[in-house]
ROSE-4610 file (N, C-alpha, C; in Angstrom, 1 decimal, always signed):
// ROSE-4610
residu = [X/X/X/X/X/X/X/X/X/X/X/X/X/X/X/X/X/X/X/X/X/X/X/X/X/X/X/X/X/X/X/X/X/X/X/X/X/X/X/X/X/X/X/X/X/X/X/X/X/X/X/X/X/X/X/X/X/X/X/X/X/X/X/X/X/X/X/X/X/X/X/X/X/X/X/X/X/X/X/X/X/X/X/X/X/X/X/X/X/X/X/X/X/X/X/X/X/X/X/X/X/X/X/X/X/X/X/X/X/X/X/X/X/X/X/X/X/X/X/X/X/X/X/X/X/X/X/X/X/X/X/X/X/X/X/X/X/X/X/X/X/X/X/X/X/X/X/X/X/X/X/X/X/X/X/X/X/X/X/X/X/X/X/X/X/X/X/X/X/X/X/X/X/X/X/X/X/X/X/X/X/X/X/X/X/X/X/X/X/X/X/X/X/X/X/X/X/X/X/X/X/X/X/X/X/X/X/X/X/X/X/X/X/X/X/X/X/X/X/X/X/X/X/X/X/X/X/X/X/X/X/X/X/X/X/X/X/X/X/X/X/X/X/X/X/X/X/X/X/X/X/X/X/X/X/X/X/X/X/X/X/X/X/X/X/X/X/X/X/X/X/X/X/X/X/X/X/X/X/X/X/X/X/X/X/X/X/X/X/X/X/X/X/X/X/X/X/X/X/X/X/X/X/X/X/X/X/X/X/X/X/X/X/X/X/X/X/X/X/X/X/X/X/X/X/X/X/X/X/X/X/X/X/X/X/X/X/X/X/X/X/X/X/X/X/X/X/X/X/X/X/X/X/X/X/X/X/X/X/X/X/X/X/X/X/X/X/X/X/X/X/X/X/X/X/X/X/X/X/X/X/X/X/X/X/X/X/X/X/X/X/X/X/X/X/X/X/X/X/X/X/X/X/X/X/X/X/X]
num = [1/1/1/2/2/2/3/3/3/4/4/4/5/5/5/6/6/6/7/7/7/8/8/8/9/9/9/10/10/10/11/11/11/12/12/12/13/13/13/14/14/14/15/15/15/16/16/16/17/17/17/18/18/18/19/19/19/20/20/20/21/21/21/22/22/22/23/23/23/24/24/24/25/25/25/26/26/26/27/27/27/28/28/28/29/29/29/30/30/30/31/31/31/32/32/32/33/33/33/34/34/34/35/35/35/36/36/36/37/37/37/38/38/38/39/39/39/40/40/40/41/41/41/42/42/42/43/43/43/44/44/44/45/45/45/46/46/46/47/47/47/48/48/48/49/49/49/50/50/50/51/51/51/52/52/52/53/53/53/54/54/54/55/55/55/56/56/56/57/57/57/58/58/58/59/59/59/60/60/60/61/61/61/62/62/62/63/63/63/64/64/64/65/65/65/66/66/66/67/67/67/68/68/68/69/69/69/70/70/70/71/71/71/72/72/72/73/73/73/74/74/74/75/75/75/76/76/76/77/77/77/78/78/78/79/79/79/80/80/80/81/81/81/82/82/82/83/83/83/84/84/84/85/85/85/86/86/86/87/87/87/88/88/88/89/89/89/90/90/90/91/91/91/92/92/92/93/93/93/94/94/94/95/95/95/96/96/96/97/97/97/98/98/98/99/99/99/100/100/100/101/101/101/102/102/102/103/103/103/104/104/104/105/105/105/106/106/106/107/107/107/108/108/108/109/109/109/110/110/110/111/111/111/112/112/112/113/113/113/114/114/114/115/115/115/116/116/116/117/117/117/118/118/118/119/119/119/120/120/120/121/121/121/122/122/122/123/123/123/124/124/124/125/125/125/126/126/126/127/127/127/128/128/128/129/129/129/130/130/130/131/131/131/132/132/132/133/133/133/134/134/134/135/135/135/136/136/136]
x = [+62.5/+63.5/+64.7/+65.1/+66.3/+67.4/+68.6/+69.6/+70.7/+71.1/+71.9/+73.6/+74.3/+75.5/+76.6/+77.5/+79.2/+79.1/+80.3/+80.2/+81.7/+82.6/+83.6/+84.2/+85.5/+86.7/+87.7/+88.8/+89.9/+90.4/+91.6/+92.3/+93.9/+94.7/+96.4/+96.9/+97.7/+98.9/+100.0/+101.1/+102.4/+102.5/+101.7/+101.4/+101.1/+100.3/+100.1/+98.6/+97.8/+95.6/+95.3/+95.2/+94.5/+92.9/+92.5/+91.2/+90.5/+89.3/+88.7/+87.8/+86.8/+85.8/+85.3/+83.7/+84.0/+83.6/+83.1/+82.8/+81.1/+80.3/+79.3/+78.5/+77.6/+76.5/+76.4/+75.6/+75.3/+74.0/+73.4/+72.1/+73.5/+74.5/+75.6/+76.1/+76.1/+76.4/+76.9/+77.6/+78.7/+78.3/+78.3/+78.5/+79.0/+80.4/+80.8/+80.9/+80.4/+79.9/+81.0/+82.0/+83.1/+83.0/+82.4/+82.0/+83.2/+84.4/+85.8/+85.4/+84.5/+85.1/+86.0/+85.8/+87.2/+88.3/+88.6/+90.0/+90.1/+89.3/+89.3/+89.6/+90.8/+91.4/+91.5/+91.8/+92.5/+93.9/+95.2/+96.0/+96.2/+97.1/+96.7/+98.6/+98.6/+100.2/+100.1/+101.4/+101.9/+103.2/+103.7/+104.2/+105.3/+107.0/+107.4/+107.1/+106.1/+106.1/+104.9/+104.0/+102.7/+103.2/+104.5/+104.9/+105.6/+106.2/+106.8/+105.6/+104.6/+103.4/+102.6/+102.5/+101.8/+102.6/+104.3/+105.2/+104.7/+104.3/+104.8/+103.3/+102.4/+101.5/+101.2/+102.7/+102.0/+104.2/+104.4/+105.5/+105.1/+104.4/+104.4/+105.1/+105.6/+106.0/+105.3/+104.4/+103.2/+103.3/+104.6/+104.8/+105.5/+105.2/+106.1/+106.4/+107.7/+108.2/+107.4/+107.3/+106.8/+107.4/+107.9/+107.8/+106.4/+105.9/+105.3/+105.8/+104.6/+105.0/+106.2/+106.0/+107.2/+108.6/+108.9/+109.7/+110.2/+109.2/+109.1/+109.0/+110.4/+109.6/+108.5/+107.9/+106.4/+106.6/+105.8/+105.7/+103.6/+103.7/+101.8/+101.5/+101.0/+100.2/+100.1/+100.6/+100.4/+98.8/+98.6/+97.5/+97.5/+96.5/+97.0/+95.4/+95.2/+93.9/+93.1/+93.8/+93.5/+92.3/+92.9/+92.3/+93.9/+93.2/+94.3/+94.8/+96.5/+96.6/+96.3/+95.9/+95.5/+94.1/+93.2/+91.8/+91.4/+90.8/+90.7/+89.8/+89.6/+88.4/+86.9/+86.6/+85.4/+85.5/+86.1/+86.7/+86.9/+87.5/+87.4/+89.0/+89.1/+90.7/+91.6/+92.6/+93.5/+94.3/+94.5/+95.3/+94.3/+93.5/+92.1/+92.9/+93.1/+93.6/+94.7/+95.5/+96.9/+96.8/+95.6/+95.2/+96.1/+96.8/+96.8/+96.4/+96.5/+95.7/+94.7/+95.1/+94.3/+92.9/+92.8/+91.7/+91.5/+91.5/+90.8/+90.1/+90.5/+89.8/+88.7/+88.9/+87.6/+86.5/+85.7/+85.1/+85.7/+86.4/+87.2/+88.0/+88.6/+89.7/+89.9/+91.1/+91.9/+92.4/+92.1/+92.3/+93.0/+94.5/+95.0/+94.3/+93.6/+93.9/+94.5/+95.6/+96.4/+97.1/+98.1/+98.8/+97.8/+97.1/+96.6/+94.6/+94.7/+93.3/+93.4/+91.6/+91.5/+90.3/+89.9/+88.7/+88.9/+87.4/+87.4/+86.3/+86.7/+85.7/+85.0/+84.0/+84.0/+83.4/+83.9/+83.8/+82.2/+81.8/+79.8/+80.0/+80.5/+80.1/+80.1/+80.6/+80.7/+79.0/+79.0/+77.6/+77.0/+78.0/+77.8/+77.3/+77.3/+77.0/+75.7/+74.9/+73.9/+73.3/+72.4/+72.2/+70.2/+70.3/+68.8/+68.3/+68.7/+68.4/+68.4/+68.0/+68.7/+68.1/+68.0/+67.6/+68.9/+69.6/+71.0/+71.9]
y = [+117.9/+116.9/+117.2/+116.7/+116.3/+116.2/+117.2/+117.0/+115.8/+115.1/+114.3/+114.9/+115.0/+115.4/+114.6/+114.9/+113.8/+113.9/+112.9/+113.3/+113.8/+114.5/+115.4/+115.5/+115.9/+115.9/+116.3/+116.0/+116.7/+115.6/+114.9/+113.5/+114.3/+114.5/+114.5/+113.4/+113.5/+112.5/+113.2/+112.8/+113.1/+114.5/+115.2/+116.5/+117.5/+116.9/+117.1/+117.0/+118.1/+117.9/+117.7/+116.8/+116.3/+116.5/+117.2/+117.6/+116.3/+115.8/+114.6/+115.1/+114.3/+114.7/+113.4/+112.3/+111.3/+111.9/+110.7/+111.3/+110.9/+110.3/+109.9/+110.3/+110.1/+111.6/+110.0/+110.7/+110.2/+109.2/+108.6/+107.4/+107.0/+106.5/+105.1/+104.7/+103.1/+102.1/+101.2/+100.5/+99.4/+98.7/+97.4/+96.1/+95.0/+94.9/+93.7/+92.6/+91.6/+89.9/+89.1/+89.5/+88.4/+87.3/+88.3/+87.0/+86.8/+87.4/+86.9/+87.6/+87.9/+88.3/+89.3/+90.5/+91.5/+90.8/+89.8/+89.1/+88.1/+88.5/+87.6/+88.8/+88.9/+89.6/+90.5/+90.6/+92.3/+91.9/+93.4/+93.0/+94.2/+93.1/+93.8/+94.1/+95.5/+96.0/+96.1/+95.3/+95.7/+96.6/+97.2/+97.7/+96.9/+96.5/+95.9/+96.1/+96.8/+96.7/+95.6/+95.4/+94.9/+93.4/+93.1/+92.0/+91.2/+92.3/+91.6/+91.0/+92.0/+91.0/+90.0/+90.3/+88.4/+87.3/+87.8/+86.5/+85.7/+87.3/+86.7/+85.1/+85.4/+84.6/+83.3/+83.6/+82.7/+82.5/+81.2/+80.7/+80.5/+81.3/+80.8/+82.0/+81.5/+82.6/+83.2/+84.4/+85.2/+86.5/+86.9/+88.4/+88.2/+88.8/+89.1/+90.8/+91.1/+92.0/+92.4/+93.6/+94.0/+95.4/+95.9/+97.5/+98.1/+99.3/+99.8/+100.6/+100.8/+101.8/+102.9/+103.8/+104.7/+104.2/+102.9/+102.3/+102.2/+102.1/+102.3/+100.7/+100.3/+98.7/+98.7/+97.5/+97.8/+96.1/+95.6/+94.4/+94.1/+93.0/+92.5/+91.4/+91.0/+89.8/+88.8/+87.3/+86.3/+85.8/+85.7/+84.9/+83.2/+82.9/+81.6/+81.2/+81.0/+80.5/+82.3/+83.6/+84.7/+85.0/+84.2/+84.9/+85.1/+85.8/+85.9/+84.5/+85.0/+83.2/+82.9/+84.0/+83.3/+83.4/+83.3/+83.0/+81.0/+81.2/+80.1/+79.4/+78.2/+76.9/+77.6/+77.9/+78.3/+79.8/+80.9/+82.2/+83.0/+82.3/+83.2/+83.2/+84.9/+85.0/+84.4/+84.0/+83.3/+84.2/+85.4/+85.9/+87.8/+87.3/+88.0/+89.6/+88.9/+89.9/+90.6/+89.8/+90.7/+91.5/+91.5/+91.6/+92.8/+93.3/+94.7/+95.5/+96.9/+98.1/+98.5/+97.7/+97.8/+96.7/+95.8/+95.0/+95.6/+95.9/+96.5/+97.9/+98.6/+99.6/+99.5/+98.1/+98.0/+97.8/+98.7/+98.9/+100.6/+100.8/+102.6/+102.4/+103.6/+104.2/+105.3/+105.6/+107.0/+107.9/+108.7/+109.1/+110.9/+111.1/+112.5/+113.0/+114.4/+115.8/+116.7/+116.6/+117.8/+117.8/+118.9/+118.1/+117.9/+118.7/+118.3/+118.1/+117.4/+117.1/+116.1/+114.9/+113.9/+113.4/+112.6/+112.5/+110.8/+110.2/+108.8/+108.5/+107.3/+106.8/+105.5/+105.3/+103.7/+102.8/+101.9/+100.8/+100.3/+100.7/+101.1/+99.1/+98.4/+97.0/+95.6/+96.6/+95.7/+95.3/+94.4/+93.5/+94.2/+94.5/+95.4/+96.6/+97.1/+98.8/+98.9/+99.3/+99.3/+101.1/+101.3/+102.8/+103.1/+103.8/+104.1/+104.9/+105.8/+106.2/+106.2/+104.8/+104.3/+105.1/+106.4/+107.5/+108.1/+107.9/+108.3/+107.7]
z = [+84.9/+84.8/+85.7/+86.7/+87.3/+86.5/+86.7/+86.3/+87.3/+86.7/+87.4/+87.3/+88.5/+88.3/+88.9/+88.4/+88.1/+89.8/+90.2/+91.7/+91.4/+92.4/+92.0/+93.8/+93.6/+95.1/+94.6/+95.9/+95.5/+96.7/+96.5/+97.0/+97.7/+98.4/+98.5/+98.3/+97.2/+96.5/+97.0/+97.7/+97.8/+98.1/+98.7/+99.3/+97.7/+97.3/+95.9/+96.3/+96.2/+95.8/+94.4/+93.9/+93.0/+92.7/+92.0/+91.8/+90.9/+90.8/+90.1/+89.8/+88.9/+88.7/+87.9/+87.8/+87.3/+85.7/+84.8/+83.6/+83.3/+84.7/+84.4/+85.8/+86.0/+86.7/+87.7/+88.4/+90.4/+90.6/+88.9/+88.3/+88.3/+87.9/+88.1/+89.4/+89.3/+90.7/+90.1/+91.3/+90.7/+92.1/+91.7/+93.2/+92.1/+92.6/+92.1/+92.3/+91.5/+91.6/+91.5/+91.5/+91.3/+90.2/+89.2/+87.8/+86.8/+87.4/+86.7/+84.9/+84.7/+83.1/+83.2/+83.9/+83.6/+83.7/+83.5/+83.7/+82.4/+81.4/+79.9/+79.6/+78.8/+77.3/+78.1/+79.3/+79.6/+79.7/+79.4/+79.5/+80.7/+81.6/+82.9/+83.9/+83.0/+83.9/+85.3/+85.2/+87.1/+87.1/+88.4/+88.8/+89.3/+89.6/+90.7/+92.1/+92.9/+93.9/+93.9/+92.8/+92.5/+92.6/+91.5/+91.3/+92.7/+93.5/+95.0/+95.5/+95.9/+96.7/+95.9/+95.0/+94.1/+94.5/+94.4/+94.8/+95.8/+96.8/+98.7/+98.5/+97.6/+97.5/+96.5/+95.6/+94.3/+93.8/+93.7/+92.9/+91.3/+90.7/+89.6/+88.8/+87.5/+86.3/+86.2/+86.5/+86.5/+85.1/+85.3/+84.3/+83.3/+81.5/+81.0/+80.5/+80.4/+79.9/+78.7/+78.4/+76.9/+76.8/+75.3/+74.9/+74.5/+74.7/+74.6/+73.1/+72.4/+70.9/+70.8/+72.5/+72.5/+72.8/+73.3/+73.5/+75.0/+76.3/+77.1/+77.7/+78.7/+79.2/+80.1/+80.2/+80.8/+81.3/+82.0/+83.0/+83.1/+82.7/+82.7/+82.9/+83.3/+83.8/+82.8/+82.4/+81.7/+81.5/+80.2/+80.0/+79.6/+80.2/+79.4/+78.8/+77.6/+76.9/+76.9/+76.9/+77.1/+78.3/+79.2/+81.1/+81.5/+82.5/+83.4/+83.8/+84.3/+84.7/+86.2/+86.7/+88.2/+88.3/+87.1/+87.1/+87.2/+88.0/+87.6/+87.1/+87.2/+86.4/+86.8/+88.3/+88.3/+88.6/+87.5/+87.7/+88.8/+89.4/+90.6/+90.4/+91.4/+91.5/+92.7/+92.1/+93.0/+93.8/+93.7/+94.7/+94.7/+95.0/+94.9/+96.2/+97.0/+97.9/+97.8/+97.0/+96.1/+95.2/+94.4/+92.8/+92.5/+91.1/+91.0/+90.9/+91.0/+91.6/+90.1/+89.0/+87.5/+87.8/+88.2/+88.5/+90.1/+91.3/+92.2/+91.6/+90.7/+90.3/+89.0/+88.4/+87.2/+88.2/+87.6/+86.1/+86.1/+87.0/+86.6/+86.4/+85.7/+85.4/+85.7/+86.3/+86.3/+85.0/+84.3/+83.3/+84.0/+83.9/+84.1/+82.9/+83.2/+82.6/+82.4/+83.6/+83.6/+84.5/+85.0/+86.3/+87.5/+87.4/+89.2/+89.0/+87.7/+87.7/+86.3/+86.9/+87.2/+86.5/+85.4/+85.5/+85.5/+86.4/+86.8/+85.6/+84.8/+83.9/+84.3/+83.3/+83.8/+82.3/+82.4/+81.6/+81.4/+80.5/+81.1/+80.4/+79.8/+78.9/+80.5/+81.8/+82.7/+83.5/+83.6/+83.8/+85.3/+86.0/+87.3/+87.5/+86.7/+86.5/+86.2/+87.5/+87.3/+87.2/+86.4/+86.0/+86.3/+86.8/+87.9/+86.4/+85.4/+84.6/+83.2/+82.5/+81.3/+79.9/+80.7/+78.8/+78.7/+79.7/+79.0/+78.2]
């Protein structure tokens, strides 16, 4: 039996090495179909630098403000009918090339461990993830 193993690196952030490691072995693949579900019921924070470039592309009210439990303000993407609001009728994204850096990275996630290490997850319920080894 073949052991399958995580794939693993080390990235510079800000003259900072970042160590990673994913949390799922080297049988997982992802090709995404642009089938707009990740964009039903996620709630999806931006950043102000995130919110300047959607502008340069989109006049609409797009963000509201929220607190977070610790009391922390936070900035997210509007739903309307719970999609995103720049999904549209036939789901496709409307500012697809602006998107924020939380939807360019689904079906991953970044999850810190520690200061200078990293483990990359992934969202296994996404329709894209395709897995060469399904006894795991």
């Amino acid at each position: 039996m073949q052991i399958m193993q995580p794939y693993k690196g080390s990235v510079e952030i800000n003259d900072k090495i970042i160590n990673w490691q994913t949390s799922f072995d080297d049988s997982v693949k992802f090709k995404c179909i642009r089938c707009g579900l990740s964009c039903i019921g996620a709630d999806v924070q931006v950043s102000d630098k995130e919110i300047e470039r959607i502008k340069e592309v989109s006049d609409k009210d797009f963000y509201e403000e929220y607190t977070t439990p610790f009391g922390n303000k936070r900035k997210r993407l509007k739903k309307t009918e719970n999609k995103c609001i720049f999904l549209d009728d036939n789901l496709n994204c409307t500012i697809y090339e602006n998107r924020p850096l939380l939807c360019r990275e689904y079906p991953f996630k970044v999850l810190f461990t520690g200061k200078n290490n990293a483990v990359i997850d992934v969202t296994s319920h996404c329709g894209c993830i395709i897995r060469k080894d399904f006894t795991k």
